[in-house]
Structures are given as structure tokens and as C-alpha cells.
C-alpha positions as CSV (number, residue, x, y, z in Angstrom):
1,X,-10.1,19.4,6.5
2,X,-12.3,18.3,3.3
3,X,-9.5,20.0,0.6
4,X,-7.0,18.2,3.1
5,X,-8.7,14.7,2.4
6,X,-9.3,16.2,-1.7
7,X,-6.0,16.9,-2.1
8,X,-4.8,13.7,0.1
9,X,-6.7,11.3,-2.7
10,X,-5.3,12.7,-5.5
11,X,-1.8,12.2,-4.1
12,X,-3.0,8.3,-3.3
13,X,-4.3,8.2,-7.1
14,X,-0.6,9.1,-8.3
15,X,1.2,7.0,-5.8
16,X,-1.1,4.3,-7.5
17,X,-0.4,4.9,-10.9
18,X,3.3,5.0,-10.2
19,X,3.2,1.9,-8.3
20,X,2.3,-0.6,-11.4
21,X,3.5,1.6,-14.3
22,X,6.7,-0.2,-14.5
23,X,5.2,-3.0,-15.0
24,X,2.8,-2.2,-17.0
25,X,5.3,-1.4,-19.5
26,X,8.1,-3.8,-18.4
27,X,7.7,-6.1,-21.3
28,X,8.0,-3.7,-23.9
29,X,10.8,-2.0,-21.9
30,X,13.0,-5.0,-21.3
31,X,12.2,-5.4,-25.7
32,X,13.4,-1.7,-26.3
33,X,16.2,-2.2,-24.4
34,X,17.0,-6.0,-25.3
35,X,17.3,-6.8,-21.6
36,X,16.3,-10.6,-19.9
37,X,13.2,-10.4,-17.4
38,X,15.9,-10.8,-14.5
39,X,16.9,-7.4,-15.2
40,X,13.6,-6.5,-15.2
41,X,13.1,-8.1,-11.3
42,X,15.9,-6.2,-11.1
43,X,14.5,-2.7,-12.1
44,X,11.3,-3.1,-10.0
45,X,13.5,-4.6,-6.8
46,X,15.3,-1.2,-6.8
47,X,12.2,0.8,-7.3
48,X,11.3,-1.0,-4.1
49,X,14.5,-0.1,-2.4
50,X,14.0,3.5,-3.0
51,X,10.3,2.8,-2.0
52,X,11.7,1.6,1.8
53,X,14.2,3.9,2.3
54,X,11.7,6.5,1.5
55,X,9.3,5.1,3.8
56,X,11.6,4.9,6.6
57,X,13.1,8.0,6.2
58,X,9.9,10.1,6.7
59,X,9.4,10.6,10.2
60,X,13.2,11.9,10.6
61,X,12.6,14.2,7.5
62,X,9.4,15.6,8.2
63,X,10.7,16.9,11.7
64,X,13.9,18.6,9.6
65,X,11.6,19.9,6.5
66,X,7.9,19.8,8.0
67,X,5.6,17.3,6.4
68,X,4.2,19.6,3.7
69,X,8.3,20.8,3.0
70,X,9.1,17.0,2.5
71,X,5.8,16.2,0.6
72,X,7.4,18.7,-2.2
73,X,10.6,17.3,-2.4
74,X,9.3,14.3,-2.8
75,X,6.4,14.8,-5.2
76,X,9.2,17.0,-7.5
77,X,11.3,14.2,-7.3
78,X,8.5,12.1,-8.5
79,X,8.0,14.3,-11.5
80,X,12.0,14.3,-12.2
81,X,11.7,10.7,-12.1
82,X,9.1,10.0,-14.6
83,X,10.3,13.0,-17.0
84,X,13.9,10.9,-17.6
85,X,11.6,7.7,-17.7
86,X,9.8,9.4,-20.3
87,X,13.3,10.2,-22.8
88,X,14.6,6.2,-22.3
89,X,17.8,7.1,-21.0
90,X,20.6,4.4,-21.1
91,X,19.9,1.3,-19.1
92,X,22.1,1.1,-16.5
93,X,20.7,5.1,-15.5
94,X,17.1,3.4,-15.1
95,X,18.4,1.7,-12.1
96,X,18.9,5.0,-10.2
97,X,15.8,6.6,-11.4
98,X,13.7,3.7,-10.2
99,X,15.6,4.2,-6.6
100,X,14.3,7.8,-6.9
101,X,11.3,7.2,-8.4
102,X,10.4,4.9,-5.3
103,X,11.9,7.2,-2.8
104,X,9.3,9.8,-4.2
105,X,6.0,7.8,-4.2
106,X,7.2,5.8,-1.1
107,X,7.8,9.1,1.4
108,X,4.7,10.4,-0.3
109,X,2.4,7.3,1.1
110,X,3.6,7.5,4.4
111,X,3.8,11.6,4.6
112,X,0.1,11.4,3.7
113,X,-1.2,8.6,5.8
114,X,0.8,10.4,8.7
115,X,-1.0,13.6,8.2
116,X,-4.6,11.6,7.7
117,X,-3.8,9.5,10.6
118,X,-2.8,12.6,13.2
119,X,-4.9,15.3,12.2
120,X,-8.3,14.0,11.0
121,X,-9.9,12.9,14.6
122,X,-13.3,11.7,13.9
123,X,-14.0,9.1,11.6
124,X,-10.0,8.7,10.8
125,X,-10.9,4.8,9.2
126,X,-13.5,6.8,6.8
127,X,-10.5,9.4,5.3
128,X,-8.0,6.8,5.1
129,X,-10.6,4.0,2.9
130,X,-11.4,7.3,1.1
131,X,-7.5,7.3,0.5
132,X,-7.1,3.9,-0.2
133,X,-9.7,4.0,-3.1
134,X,-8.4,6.3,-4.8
135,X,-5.0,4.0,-4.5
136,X,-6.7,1.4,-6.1
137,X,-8.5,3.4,-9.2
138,X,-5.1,4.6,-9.6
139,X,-3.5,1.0,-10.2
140,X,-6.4,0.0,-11.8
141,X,-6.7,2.8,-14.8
142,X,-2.4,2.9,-15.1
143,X,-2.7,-0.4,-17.1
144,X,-5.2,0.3,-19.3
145,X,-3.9,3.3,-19.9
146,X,-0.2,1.3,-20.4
147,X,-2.2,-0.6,-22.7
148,X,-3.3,1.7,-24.8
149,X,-0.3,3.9,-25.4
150,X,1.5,0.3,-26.1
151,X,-0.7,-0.5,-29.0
152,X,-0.1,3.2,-30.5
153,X,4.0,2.5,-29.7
154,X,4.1,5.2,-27.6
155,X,4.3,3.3,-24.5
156,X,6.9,5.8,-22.6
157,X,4.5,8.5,-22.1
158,X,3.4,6.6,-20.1
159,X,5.8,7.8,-17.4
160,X,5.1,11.6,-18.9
161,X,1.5,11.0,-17.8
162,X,2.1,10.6,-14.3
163,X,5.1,13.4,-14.5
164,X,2.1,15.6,-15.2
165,X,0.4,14.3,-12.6
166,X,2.7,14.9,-10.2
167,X,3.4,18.3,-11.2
168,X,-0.7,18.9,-10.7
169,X,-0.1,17.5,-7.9
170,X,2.9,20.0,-6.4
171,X,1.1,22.5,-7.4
172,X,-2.3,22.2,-5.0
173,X,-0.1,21.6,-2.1
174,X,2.6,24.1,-3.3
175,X,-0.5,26.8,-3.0
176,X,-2.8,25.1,-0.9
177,X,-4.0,26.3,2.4
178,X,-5.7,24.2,5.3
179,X,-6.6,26.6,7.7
180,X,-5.1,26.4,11.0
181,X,-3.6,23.0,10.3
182,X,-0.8,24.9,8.0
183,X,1.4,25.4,10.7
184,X,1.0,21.9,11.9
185,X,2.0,20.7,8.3
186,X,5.0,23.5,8.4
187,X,6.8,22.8,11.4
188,X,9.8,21.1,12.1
189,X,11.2,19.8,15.0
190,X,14.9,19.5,16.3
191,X,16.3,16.5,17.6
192,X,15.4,16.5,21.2
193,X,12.1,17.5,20.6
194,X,11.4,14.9,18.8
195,X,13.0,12.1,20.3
196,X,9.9,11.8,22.8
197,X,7.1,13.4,20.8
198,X,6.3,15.1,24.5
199,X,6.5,11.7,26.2
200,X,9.0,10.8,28.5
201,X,11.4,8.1,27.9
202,X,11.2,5.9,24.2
203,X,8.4,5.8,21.9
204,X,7.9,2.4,22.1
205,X,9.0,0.1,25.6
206,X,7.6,-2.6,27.2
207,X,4.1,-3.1,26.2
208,X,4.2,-0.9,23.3
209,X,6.9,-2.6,21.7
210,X,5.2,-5.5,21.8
211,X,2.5,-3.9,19.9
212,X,4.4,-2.8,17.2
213,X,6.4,-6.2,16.7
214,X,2.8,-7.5,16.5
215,X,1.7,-4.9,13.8
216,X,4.6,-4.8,11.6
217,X,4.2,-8.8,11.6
218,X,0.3,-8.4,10.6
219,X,1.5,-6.1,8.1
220,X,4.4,-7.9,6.2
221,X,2.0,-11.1,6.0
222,X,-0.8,-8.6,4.7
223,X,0.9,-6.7,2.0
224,X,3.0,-10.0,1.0
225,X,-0.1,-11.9,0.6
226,X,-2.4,-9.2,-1.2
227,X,0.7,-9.3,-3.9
228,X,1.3,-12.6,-4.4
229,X,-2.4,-13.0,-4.8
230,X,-2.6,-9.8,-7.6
231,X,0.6,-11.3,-9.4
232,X,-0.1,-15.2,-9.0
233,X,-3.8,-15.2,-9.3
234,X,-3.7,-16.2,-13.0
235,X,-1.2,-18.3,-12.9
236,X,-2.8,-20.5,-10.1
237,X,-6.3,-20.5,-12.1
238,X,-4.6,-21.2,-15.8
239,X,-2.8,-24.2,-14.2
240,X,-5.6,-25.4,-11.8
241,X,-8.8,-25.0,-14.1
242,X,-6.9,-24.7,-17.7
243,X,-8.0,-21.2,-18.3
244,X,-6.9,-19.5,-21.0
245,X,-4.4,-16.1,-20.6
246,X,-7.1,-13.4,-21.3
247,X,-9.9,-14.9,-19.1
248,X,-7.0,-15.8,-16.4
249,X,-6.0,-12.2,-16.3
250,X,-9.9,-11.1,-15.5
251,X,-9.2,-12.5,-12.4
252,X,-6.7,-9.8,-10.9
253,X,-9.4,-7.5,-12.4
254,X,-12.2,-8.8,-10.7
255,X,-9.7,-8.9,-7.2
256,X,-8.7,-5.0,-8.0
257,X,-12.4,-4.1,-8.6
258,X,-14.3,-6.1,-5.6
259,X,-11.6,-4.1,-3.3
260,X,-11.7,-0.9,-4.4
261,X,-15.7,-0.9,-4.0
262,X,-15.1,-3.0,-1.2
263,X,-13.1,0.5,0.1
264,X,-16.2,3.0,0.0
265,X,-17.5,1.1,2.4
266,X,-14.9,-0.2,4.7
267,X,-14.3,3.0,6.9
268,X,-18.4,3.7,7.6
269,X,-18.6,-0.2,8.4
270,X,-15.1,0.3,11.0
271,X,-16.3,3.6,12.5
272,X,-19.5,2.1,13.2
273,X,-18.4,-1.6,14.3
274,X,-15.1,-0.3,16.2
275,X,-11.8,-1.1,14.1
276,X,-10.7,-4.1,15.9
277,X,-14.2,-6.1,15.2
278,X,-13.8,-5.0,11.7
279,X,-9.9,-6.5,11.7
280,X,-10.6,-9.5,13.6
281,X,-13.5,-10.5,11.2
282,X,-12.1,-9.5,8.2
283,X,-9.3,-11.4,8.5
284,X,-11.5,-14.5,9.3
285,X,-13.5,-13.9,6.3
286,X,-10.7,-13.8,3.9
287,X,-9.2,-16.8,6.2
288,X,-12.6,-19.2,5.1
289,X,-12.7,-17.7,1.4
290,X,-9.1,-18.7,1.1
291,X,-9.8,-22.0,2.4
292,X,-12.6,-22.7,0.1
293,X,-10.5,-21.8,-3.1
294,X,-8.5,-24.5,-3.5
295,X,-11.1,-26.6,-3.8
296,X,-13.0,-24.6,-6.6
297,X,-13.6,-26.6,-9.6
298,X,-15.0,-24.4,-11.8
299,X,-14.2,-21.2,-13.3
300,X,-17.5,-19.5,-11.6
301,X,-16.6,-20.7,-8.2
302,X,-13.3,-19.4,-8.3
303,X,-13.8,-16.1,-9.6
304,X,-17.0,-16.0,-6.9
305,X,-14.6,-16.5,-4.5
306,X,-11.8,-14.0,-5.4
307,X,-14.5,-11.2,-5.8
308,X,-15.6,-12.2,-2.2
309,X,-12.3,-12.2,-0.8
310,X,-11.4,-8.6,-2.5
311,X,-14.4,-7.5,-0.7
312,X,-13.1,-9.4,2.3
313,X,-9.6,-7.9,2.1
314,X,-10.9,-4.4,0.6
315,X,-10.5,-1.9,4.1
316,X,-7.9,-4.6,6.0
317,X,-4.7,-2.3,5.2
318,X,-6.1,1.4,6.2
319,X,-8.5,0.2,9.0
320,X,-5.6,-1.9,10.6
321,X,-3.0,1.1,9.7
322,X,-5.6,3.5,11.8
323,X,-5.8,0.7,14.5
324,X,-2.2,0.0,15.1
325,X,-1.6,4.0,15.2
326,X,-4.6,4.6,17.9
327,X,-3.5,1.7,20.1
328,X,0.1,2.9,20.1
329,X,-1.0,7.0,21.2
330,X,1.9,9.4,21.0
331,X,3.3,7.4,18.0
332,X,1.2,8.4,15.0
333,X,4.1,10.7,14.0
334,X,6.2,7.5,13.5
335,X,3.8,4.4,12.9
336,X,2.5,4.8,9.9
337,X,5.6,4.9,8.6
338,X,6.5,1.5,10.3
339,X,3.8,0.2,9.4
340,X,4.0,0.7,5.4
341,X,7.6,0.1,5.2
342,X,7.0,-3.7,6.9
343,X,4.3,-4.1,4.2
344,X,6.8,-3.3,1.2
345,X,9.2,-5.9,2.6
346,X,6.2,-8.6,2.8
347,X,5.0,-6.8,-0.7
348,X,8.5,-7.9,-2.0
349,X,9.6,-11.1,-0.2
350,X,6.5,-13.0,-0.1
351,X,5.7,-13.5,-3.9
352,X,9.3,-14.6,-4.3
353,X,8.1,-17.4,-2.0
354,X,5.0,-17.8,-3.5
355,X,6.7,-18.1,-7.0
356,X,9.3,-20.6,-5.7
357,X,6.3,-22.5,-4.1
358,X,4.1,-22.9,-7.9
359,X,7.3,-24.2,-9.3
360,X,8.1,-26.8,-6.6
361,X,4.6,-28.0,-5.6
362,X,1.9,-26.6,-8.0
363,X,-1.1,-24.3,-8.0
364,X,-3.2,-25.8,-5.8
365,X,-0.8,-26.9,-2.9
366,X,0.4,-22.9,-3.3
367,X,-2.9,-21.9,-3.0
368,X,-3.0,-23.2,0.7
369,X,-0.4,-20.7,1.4
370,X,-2.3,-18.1,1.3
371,X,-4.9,-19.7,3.8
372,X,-2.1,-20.0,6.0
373,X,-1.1,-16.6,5.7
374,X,-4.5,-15.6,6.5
375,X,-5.1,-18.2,9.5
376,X,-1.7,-15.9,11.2
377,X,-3.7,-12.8,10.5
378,X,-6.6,-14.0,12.2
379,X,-4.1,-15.1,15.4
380,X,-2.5,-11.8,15.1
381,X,-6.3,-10.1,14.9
382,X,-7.2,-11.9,18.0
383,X,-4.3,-10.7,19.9
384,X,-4.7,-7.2,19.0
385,X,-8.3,-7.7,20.1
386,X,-7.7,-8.9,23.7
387,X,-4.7,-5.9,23.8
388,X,-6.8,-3.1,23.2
389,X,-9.8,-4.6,25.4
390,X,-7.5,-4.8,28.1
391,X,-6.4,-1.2,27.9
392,X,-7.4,0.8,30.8
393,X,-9.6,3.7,30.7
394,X,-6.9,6.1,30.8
395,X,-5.2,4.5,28.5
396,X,-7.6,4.2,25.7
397,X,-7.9,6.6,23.4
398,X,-11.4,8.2,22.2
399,X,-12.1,6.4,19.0
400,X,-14.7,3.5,18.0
């Protein structure tokens, strides 16, 4: 189980470099190739598309290929992906690499937090944060790195650094061996098997399907709002305080940091608080933060507050993916992937929203929409609470 979770990391610290490398490098990209930034919204949106299809895809693919057969495909179609990144092919050819390139990293995320999710038993909020960390060292080093090959102008090995990661990657699971979950992570299932994952009738009916409306709500508004705050945080403080670029741009640093630190902690604190105290009140805390930053008047203040609410939002994603998947039983073959795929869509269609919003009304009225955002997490939080307090006996399943 530990080289499971080992191995598991490293596949969240590439899906995190390949996540921001494009753009990372977009502005030098869209120079090479002489291209406006709306074909560079372009690029990333069809990265994104690959991303979802990916995402929804797994669950029927991994009962066709297995989940460590599809984890292969995917992870070599990664590496193909970032090796014709690497040689600048024509234009119009990036737009199908980015739709493979997403397809890879996106089936990879889910395949992994499946296999976290289903097979890891005790102290599953632990091994996902663990995940998750890595996630965000991953997007956090890919710039600087970006950086640094763009002031040597030799920013498309960039891509050629996570190829080789990704072949690393293949490799360990390509040759790994977990013990008696191998043949768990080998099978495949025909059709009729797994239409009811051993259950009779659908996955999700009634009740459950309530659930999961609820869940894939809390994540779109999550992911949505934890991107529009990376990608407008500088903006809003620049405009709102008169900031200047380079101490604006500390801010998403500060943000990336205070979460990933924030994740060493968050799975120990949800294991030993039960993971629907540690939703409920993380979502209130990042509700009162976000609340309170509008009204920040000084530079301090405001970047006080953004470290607190990274800290706030830090274990919110894995510790509520875990949650949604334990109070659904049966359905952590298929959740997961639910779950991720409703956060890219937020992940995309929010920030469009939240740009449109700077433009029309300013920094500081945008800033309230995150508050709201947050205030429907908390509604959402408190739901899930009462659900899974309401579960009988028999019906709740053995975790904290």
C-alpha cells in the first residue's frame, strides 16, 4: 500500500506540472507563433476538453482495460503529447495535441483518485491530501521552472521535462507490483458486470441521486472558485490597492503555498474530526475570510487574508472527494470520476464569469463573488451534514 500511495504522488506531481505548463509558456508561445491571446484561450479550452472527456471516460475504460491498463495508455499518451509539444509543430496540430494532452493527465487524476479512494480503507482523507500535495508542488515548481528555461530561450523543453516525467512515471507502474491489490488494478469487467457494481438496480436512484446532484454542485462552485481566485487574485489586488505587477503576482504564490502546507495537515485533521465537520467548517472559514477581503485596505491585510483562506481551502477538494464517495457506497468505482469532471467544468466556466464580472463592475464588487460562492458551499456543507447524520446504521459506512 505505501509504494501504491509513493507511486500515486508522483503521478499527482506530473498531472500538476502538466496542468499549468501551457500557461506557463503561453505568452512566449502565442509570440513564436504570432497568434492573438484568443487563440491562446483557445489552446487551453481544448486542453480542457480533452481533460473532461478523459475524466468521464474512466470508469467505462478502466472496466474494458483495468485501471492500471488504462493508467498506461494514458500516461504514454501524456509523454506523446508533450514530446510533439516539445518540436513546435504547426499551429493548427497544437489544438489536437492539447485535446490529447488533457485526455492523458485528466483520465490519470481520476484513475488515481479511484484507486486511492477504493482501495486504501483506513485513513483514505490522509492518502488523498498526501496526493493533493504533491498536486500542488507540482503547479507550483512548473512555473519557475517555465521561467527559467524562458530567460535561457529554451522555453519548449519545457514540455520535454514533463515527457520525461511521464515516461519515469510509466515505467514504476509498468513494473510495479502491489501485492495482492495487482489483480484488483488488472481486472476488467464486462458490461453487465459492471452496470450494478454487485448492487441491484442503478448506481445512483432516489436518495443517492440526490446526493450526487448535491456533490457535483459543491464541486463545480469549488474548483470554479479556487481558479478564478489563482487567475484573478492579482488583478483584483493591482486594481483595488494599486499594487504593482511583481508584488501582485506574490499573491497567487502566497495562495499556492498556504494550500499546499495547508494539505499535510488536512487528512490527519479530517480522519480525526470526521470529514463532514472538516467540510462544513472549512467552508465556513473560507466563507468569513472571503467576506473580510473586500474590505482590506492594505496590502498586509490582504495578503493575511489570502494566506488564511489557502489554508482554509487547502484539504476542501480531497476531503470532500473522499466524503462524497463514502456517503454514496458501491459508487467509488464511478464518483470520483463525477466528481473531478464537475470541478473542470466549474474550473473553466467560472473564471469566464469572474473575468466578465472585473470588467463590468470592478475588483472589489467581483470580490463579493467569491463570498457568495463560498456562502453556497457552506449551504451545500450543511446539507451533506444532516444527510450523512441521518444515515442509518446499516447504512453508514465504517469511516470517521
Amino acid at each position: 500500500m505505501k509504494k501504491l500511495i509513493a507511486i500515486g504522488c508522483l503521478s499527482y506531481f506530473l498531472i500538476g506540472l502538466a496542468h499549468v505548463v501551457l500557461g506557463s509558456v503561453l505568452p512566449v508561445a502565442l509570440d513564436h507563433y504570432d497568434r492573438p491571446y484568443s487563440a491562446g484561450g483557445m489552446l487551453i479550452f481544448t486542453q480542457f476538453a480533452g481533460f473532461l472527456v478523459g475524466v468521464l471516460l474512466t470508469p467505462a475504460l478502466s472496466r474494458r482495460l483495468g485501471k492500471k491498463g488504462l493508467l498506461l495508455v494514458a500516461l504514454g499518451l501524456l509523454f506523446a503529447s508533450e514530446m510533439l509539444y516539445t518540436f513546435l509543430p504547426p499551429w493548427e496540430w497544437m489544438y489536437a495535441i492539447a485535446v490529447c494532452a488533457g485526455f492523458g493527465f485528466g483520465t490519470i487524476e481520476a484513475v488515481i483518485g479511484t484507486i486511492i479512494i477504493s482501495a486504501v480503507t483506513h485513513q483514505t482523507a490522509v492518502a488523498m491530501s498526501r496526493l493533493e500535495v504533491f498536486f500542488g508542488v507540482g503547479a507550483l515548481l512548473m512555473p519557475l521552472a517555465a521561467s527559467g528555461l524562458i530567460a535561457a530561450e529554451q522555453w519548449r523543453y519545457s514540455f520535454l521535462l514533463i515527457a520525461l516525467f511521464a515516461l519515469v512515471t510509466y515505467a514504476l507502474w509498468a513494473r510495479g507490483s502491489f501485492g495482492a491489490l495487482d489483480a484488483a488494478l488488472r481486472r476488467q469487467e464486462d458490461a453487465a458486470a459492471a452496470g450494478g457494481g454487485g448492487r441491484s438496480g442503478p448506481l445512483y436512484a432516489g436518495r443517492n441521486l440526490g446526493i450526487l446532484i448535491l456533490f457535483i454542485l459543491f464541486f463545480f462552485l469549488y474548483v470554479g472558485m479556487e481558479m478564478s481566485l489563482a487567475n484573478f487574485l492579482p488583478v483584483i489586488l493591482i486594481e483595488k490597492l494599486g499594487l504593482n505587477e511583481s508584488s501582485a503576482a506574490l499573491s497567487v504564490t502566497c495562495f499556492w503555498v498556504a494550500m499546499t502546507i495547508g494539505r499535510l495537515f488536512a487528512g490527519h485533521v479530517a480522519e480525526r474530526f470526521h470529514y463532514r465537520n472538516y467540510v462544513l467548517l472549512s467552508s465556513i472559514a473560507a466563507l468569513l475570510f472571503l467576506i473580510l477581503f473586500p474590505g482590506a485596505s492594505a496590502a498586509w491585510s490582504a495578503f493575511a487574508l489570502i494566506l488564511l483562506l489557502g489554508f482554509a481551502l487547502s484539504g476542501l477538494f480531497s476531503i470532500a472527494l473522499v466524503f462524497s464517495s463514502k456517503l454514496l457506497p458501491g459508487t467509488e468505482e464511478s464518483t470520483p470520476s463525477l466528481m473531478i469532471a464537475a470541478g473542470g467544468v466549474g474550473g473553466a466556466l467560472l473564471p469566464l464569469l469572474t473575468g466578465w464580472m472585473l470588467d463590468e463592475v470592478g475588483a472589489t464588487a467581483s470580490a463579493w463573488l467569491f463570498a457568495a460562492l463560498a456562502a453556497l458551499l457552506v449551504v451545500i456543507s450543511l446539507i451533506a451534514y444532516g444527510l450523512q447524520r441521518q444515515q442509518s446504521p446499516l447504512e453508514t459506512p465504517s469511516y470517521r
